[in-house]
DSSP file (Angstrom, degrees, kcal/mol; ACC not computed):
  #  RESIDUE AA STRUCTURE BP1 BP2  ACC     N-H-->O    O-->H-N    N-H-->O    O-->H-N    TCO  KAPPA ALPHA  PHI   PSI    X-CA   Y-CA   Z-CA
    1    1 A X              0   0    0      0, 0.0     2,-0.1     0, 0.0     3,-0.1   0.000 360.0 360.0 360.0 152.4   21.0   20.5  -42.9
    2    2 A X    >   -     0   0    0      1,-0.2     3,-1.1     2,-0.0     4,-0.2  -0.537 360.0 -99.1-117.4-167.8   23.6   18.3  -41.0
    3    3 A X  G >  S+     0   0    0      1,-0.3     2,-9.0     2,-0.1     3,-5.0   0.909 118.2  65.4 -67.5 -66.0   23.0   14.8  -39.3
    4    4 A X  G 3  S+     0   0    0      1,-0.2    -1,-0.3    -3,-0.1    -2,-0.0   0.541 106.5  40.1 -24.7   1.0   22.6   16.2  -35.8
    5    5 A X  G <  S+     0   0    0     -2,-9.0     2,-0.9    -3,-1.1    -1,-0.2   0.141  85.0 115.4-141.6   5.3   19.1   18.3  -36.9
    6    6 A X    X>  -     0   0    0     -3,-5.0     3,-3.7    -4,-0.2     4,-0.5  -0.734  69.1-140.0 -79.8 108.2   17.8   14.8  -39.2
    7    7 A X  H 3> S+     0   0    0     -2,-0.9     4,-1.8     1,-0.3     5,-0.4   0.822 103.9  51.2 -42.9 -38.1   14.5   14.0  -36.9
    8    8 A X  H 34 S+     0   0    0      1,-0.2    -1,-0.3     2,-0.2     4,-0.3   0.563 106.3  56.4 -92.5  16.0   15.1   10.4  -37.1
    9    9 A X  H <> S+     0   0    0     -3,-3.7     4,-3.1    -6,-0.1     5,-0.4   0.832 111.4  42.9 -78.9 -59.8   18.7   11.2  -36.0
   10   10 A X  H  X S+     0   0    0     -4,-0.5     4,-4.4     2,-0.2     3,-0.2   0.942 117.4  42.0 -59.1 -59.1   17.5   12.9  -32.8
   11   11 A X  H  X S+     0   0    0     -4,-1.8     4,-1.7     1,-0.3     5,-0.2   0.817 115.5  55.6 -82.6 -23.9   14.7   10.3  -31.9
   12   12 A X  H  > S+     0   0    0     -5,-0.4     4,-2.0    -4,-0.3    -1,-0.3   0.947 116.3  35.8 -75.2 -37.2   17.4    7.4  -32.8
   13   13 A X  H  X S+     0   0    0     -4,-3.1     4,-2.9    -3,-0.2    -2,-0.2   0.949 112.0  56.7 -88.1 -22.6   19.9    8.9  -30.4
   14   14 A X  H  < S+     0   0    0     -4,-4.4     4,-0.4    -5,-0.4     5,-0.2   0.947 109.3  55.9 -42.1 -61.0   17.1    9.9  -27.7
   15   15 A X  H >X S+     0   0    0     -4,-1.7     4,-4.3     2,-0.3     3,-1.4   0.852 106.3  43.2  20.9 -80.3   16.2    5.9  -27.8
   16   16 A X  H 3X S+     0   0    0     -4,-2.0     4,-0.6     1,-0.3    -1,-0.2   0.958 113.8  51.9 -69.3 -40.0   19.5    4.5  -27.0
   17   17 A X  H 3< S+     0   0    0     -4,-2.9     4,-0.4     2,-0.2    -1,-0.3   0.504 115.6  45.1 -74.9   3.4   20.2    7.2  -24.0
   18   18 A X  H X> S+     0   0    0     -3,-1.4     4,-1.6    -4,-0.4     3,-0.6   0.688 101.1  62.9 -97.3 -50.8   16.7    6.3  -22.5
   19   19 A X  H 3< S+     0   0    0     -4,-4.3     4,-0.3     1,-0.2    -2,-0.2   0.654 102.2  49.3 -54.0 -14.0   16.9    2.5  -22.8
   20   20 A X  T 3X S+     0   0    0     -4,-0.6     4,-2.0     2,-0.1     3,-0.3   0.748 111.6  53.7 -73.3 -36.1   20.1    2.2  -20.3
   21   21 A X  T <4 S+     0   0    0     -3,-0.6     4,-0.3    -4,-0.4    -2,-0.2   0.545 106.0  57.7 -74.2 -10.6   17.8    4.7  -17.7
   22   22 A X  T  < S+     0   0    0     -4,-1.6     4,-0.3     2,-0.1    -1,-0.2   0.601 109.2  39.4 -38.7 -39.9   15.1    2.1  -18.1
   23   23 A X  T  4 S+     0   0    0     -5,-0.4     4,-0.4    -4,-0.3    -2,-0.2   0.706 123.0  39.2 -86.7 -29.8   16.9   -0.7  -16.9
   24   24 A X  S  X S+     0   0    0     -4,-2.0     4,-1.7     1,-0.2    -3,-0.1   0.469  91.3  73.7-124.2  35.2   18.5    0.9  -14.4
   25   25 A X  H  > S+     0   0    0     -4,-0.3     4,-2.4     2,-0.2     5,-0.3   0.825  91.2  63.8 -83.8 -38.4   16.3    3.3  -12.7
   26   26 A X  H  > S+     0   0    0     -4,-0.3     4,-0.7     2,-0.2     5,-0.2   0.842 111.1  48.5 -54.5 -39.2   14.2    0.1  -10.8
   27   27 A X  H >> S+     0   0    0     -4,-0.4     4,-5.9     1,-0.2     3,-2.1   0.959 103.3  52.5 -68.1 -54.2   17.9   -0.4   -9.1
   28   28 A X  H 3X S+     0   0    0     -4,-1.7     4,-1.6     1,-0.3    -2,-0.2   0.778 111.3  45.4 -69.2  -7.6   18.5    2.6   -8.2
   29   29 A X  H 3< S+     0   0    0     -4,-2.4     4,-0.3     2,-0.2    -1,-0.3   0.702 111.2  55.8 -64.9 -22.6   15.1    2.7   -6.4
   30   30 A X  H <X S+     0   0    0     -3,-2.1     4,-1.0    -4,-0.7    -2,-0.2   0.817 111.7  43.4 -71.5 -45.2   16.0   -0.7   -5.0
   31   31 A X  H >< S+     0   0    0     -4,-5.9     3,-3.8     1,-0.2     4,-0.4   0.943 114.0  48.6 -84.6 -64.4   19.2    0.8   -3.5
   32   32 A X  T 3X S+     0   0    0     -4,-1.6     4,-1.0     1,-0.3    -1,-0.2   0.729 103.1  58.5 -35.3 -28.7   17.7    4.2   -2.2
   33   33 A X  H 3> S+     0   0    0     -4,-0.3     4,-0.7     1,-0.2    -1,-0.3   0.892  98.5  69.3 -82.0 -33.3   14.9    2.4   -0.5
   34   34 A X  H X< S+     0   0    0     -3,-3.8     3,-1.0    -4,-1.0    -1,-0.2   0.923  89.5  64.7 -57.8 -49.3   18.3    0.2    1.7
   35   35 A X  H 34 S+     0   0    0     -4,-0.4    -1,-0.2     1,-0.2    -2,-0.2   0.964 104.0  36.9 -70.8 -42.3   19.2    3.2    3.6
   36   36 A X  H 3< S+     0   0    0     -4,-1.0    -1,-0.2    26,-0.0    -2,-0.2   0.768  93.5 122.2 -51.1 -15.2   15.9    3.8    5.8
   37   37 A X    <<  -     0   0    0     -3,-1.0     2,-0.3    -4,-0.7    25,-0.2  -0.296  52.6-153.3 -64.8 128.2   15.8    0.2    6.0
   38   38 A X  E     -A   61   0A   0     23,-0.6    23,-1.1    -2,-0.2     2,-0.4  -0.472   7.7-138.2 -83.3 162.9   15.9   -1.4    9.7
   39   39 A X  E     -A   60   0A   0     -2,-0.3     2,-0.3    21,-0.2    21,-0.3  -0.986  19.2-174.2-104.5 109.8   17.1   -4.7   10.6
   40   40 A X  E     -A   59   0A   0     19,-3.7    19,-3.7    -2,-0.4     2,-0.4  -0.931  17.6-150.7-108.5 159.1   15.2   -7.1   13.3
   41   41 A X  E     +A   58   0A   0     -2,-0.3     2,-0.4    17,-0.2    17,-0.2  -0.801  28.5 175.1-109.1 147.0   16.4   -9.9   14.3
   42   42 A X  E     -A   57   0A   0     15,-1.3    15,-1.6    -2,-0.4     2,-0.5  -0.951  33.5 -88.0-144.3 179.7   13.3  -12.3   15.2
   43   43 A X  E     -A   56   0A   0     -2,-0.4     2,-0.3    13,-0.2    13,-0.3  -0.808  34.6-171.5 -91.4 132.6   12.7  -16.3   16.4
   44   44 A X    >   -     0   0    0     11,-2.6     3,-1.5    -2,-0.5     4,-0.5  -0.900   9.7-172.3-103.1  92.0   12.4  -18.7   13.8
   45   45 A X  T 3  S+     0   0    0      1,-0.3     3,-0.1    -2,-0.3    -1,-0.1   0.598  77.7  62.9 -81.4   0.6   11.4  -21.8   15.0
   46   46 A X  T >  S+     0   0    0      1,-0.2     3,-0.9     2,-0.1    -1,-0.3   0.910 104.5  58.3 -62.6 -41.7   11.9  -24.0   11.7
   47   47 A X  G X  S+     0   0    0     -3,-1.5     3,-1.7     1,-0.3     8,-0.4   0.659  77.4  80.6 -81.0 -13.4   15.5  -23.1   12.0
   48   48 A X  G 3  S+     0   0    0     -4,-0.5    -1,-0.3     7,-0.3    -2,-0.1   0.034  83.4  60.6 -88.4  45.0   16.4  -24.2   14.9
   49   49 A X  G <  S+     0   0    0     -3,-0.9     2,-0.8     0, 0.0    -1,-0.3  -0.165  82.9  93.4-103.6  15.1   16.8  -27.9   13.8
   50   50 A X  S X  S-     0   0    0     -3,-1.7     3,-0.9     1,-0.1     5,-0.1  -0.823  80.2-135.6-101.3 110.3   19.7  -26.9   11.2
   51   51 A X  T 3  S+     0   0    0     -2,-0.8    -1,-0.1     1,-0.3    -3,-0.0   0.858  98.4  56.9 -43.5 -13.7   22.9  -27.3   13.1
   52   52 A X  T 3  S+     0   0    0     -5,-0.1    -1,-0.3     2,-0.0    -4,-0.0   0.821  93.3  92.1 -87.5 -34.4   24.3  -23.9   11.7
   53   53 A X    <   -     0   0    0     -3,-0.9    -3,-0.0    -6,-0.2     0, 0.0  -0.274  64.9-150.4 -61.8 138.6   21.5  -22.0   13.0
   54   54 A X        -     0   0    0      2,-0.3    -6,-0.1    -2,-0.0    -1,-0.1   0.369  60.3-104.7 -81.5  -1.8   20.7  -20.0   16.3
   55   55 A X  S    S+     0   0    0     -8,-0.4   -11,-2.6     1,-0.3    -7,-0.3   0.579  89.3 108.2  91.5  -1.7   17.3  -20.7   15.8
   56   56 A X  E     -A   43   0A   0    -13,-0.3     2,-0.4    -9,-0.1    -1,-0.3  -0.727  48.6-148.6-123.6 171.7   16.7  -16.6   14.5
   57   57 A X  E     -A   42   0A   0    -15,-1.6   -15,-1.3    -2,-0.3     2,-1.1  -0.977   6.5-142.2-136.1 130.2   16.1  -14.7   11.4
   58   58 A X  E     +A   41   0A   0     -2,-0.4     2,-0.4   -17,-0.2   -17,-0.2  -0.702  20.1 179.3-130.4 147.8   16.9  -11.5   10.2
   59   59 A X  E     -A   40   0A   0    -19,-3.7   -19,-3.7    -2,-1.1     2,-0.5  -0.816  26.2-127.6-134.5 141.0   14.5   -9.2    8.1
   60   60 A X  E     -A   39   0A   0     -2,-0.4     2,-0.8   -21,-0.3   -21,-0.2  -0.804  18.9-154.0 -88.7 106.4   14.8   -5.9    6.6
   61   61 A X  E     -A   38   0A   0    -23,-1.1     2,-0.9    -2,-0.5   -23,-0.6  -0.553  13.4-172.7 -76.8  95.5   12.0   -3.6    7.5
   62   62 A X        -     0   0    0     -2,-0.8     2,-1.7   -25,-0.2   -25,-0.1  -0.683   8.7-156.4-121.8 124.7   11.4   -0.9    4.9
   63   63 A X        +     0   0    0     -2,-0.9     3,-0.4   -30,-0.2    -1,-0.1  -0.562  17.8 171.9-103.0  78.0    8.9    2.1    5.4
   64   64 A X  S    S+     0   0    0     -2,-1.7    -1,-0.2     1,-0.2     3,-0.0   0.491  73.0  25.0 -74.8  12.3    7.8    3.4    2.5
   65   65 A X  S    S-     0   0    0      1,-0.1    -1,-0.2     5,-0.0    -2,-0.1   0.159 105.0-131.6-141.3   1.3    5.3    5.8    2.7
   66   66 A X    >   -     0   0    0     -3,-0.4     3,-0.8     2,-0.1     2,-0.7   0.003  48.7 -31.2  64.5-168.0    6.3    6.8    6.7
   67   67 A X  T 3  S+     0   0    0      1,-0.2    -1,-0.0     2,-0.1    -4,-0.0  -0.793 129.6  11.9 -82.0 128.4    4.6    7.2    9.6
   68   68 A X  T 3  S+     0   0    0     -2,-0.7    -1,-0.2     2,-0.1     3,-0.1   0.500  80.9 139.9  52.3  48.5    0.8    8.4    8.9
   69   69 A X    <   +     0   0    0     -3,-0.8     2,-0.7     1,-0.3    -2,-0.1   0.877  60.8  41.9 -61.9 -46.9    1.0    7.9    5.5
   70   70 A X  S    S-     0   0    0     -4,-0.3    -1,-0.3    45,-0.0    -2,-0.1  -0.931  92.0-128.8-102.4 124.3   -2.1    6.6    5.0
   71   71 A X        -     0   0    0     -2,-0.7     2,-0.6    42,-0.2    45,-0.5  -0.150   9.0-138.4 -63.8 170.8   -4.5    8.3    6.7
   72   72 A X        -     0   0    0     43,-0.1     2,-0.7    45,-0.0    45,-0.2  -0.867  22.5-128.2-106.9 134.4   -7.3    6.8    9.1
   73   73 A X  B     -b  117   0B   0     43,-2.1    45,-1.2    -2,-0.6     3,-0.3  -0.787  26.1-175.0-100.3 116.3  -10.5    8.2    8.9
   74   74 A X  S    S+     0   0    0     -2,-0.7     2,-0.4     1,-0.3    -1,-0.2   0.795  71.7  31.0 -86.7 -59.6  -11.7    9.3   12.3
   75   75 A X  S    S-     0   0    0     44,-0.1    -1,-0.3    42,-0.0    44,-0.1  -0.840  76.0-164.2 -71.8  60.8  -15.4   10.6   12.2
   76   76 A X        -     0   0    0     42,-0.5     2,-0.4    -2,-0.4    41,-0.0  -0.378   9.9-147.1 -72.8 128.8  -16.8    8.4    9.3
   77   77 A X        -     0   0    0      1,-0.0     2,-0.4     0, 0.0    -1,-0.1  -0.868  12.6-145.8-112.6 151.1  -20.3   10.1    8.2
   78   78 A X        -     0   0    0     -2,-0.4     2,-0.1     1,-0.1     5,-0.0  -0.685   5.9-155.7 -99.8 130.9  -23.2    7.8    6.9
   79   79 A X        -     0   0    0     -2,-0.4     2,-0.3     1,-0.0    -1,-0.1  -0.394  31.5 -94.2-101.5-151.2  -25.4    8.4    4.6
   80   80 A X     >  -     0   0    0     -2,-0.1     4,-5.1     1,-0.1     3,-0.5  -0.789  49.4-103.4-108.5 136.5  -29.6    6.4    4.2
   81   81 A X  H  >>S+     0   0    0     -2,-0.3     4,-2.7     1,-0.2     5,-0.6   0.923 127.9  64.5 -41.8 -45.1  -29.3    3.0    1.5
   82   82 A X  H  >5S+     0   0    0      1,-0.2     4,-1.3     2,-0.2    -1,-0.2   0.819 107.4  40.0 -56.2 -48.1  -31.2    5.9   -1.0
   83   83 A X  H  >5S+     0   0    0     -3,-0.5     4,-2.6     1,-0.2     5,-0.4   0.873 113.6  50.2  -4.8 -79.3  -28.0    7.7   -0.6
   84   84 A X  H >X5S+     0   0    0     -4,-5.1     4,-3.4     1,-0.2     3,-0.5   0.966 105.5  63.4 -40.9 -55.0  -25.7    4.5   -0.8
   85   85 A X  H 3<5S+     0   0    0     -4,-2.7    -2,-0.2     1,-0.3    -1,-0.2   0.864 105.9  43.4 -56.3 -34.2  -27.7    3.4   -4.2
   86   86 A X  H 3<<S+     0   0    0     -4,-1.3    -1,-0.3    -5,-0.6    -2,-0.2   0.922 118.3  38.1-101.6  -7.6  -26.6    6.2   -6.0
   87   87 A X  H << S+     0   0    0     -4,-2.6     2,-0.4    -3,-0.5    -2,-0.2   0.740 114.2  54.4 -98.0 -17.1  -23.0    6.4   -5.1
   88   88 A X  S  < S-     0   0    0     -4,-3.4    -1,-0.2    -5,-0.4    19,-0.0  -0.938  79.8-117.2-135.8 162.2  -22.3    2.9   -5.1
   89   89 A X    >   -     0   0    0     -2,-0.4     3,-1.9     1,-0.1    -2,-0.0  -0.120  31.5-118.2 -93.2 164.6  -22.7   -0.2   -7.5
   90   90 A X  T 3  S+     0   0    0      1,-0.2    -1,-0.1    -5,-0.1    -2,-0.0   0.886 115.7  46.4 -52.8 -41.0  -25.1   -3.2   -6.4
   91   91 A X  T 3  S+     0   0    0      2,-0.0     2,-0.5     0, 0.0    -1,-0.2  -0.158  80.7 141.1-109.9  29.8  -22.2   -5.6   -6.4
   92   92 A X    <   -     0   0    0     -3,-1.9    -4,-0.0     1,-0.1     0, 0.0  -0.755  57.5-121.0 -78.8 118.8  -19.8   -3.3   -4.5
   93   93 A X        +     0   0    0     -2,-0.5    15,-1.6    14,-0.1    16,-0.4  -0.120  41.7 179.8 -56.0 139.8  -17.7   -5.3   -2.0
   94   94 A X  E     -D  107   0C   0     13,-0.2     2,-1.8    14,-0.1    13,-0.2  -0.988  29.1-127.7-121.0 116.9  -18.4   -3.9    1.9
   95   95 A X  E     -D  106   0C   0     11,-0.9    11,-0.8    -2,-0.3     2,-0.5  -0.462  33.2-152.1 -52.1 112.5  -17.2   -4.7    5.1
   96   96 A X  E     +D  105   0C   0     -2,-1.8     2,-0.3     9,-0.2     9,-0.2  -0.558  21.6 170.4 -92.2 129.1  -19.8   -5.2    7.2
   97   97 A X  E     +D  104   0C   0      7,-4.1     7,-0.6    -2,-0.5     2,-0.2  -0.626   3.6 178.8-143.8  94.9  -20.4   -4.8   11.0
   98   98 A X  E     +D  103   0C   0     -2,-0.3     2,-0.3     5,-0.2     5,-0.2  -0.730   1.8 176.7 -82.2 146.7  -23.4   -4.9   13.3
   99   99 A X  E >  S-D  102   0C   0      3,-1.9     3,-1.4    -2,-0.2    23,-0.5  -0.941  75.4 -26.6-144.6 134.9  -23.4   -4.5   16.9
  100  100 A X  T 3  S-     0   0    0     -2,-0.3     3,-0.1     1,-0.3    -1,-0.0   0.897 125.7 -55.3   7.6  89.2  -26.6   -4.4   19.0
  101  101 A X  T 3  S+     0   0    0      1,-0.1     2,-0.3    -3,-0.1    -1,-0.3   0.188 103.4 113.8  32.5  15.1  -28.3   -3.1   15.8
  102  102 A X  E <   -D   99   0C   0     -3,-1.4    -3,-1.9     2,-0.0     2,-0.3  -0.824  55.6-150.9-108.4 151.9  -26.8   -0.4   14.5
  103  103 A X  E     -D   98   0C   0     -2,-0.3     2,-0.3    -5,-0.2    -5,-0.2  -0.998  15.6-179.4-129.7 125.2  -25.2   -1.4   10.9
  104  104 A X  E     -D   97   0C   0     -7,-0.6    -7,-4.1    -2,-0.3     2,-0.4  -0.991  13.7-165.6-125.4 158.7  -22.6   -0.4    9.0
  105  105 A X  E     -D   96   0C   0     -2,-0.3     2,-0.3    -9,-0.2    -9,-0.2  -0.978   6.6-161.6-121.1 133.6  -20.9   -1.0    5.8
  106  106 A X  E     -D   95   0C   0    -11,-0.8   -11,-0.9    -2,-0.4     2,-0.3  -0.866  20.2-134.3-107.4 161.4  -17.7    0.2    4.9
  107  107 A X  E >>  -D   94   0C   0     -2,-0.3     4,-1.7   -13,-0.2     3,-0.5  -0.739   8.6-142.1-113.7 137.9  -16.9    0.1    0.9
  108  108 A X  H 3> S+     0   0    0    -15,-1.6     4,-4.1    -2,-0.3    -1,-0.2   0.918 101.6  75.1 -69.0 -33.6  -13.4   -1.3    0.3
  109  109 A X  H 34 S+     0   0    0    -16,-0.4    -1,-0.2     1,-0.2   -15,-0.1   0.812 105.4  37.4 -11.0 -52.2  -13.3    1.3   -2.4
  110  110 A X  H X> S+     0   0    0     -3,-0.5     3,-1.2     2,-0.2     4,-0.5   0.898 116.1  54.6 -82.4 -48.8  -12.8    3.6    0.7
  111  111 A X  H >X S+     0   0    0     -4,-1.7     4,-2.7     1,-0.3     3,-2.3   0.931  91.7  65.1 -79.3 -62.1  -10.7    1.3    2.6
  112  112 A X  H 3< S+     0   0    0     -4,-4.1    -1,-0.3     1,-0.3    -2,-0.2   0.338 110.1  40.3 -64.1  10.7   -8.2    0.6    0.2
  113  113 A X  H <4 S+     0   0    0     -3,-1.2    -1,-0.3    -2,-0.8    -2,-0.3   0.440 133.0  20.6-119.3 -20.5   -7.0    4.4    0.5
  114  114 A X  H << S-     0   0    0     -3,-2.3    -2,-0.2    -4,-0.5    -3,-0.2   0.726  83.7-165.7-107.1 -49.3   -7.4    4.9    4.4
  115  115 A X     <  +     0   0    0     -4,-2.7    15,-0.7    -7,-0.2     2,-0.5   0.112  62.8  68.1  73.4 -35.1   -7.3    1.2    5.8
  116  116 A X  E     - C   0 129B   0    -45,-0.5   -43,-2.1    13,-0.2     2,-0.5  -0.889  61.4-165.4-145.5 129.9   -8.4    1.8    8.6
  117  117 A X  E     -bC  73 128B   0     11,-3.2     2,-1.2    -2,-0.5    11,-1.0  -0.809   5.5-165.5-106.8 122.1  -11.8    3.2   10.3
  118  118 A X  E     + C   0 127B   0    -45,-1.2   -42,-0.5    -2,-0.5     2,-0.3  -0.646  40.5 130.2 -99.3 114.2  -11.8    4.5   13.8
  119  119 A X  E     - C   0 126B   0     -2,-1.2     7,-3.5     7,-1.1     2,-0.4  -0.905  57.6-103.1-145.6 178.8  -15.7    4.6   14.8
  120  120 A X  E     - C   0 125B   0     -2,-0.3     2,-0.3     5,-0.2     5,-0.2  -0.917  28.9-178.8-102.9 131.7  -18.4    3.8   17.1
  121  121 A X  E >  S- C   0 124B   0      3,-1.9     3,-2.3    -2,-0.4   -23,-0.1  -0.790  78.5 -18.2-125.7 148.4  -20.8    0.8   16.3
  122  122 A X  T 3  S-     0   0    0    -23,-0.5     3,-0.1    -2,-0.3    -1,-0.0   0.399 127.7 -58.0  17.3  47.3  -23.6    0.2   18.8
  123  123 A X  T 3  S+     0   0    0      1,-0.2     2,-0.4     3,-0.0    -1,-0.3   0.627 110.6 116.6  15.3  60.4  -21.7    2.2   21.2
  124  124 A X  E <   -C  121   0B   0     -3,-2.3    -3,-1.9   -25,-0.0     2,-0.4  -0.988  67.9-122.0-121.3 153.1  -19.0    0.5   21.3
  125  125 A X  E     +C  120   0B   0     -2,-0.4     2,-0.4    -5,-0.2    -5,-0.2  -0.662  44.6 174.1 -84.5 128.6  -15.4    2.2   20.0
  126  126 A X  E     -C  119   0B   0     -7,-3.5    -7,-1.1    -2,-0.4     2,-0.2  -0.937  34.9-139.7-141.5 120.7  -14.1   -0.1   17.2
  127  127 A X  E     -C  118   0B   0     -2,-0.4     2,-0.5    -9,-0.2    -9,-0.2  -0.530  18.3-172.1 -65.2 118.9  -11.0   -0.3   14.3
  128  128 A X  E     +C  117   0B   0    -11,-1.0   -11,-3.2    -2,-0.2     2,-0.3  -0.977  18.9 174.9-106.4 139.8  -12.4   -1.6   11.4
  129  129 A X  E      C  116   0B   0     -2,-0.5   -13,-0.2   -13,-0.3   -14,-0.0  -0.990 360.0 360.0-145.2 144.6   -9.2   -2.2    9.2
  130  130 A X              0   0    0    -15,-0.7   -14,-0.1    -2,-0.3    -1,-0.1   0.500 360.0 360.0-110.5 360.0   -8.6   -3.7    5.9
């Protein structure tokens, strides 16, 4: 058998070729992520007491997920609290919203994958966003 086909030969030289593609894979995400990136220029008023300054700032906008990327959920259906009790825990955090009585809760569970709910509350039309 010759070195090339000794297993700890293989796993030693697998190793050494992964550990430079560890380090530099986090750049090369870094740098991909620069070309969609926008530029706005905006007012900063802190800066305009430094004599070098124009009194503006400019910041790099970078869209990672695009536009509708997360979705909104549009029609939210409700269930009855016996309903609620058995899909969710006693001490699950909600956003809560009454308006001339009708109640609802939205579970941040939910929220943290849409963000945003477009509904009607005591008939009025309302965003609930987290």
């Amino acid at each position: 058998m010759g070195i090339l086909f000794r297993p700890y030969t293989i796993i030693t030289v697998l190793l050494v070729a992964l550990g430079p593609a560890f380090i530099f894979i986090p750049k090369i995400g870094q740098f991909t992520l620069r070309f969609g990136a926008e530029t706005v220029t905006i007012e900063d008023p802190s800066m305009q007491r430094l004599a070098r300054s124009d009194g503006t700032l400019d910041l790099k906008i970078i869209n990672i997920l695009g536009r509708d990327g997360t979705p909104a959920i549009l029609q939210p259906e409700f269930g009855n609290q016996i309903a609620a009790l058995g899909e969710m825990d006693p001490d699950e955090r909600v956003i809560g919203l009454s308006i001339n009585g009708d109640n609802r809760a939205y579970p941040l569970k939910l929220m943290s994958r849409h963000e945003i709910v477009n509904d009607t509350v005591g008939g009025k039309p309302v965003a609930v966003t987290w």
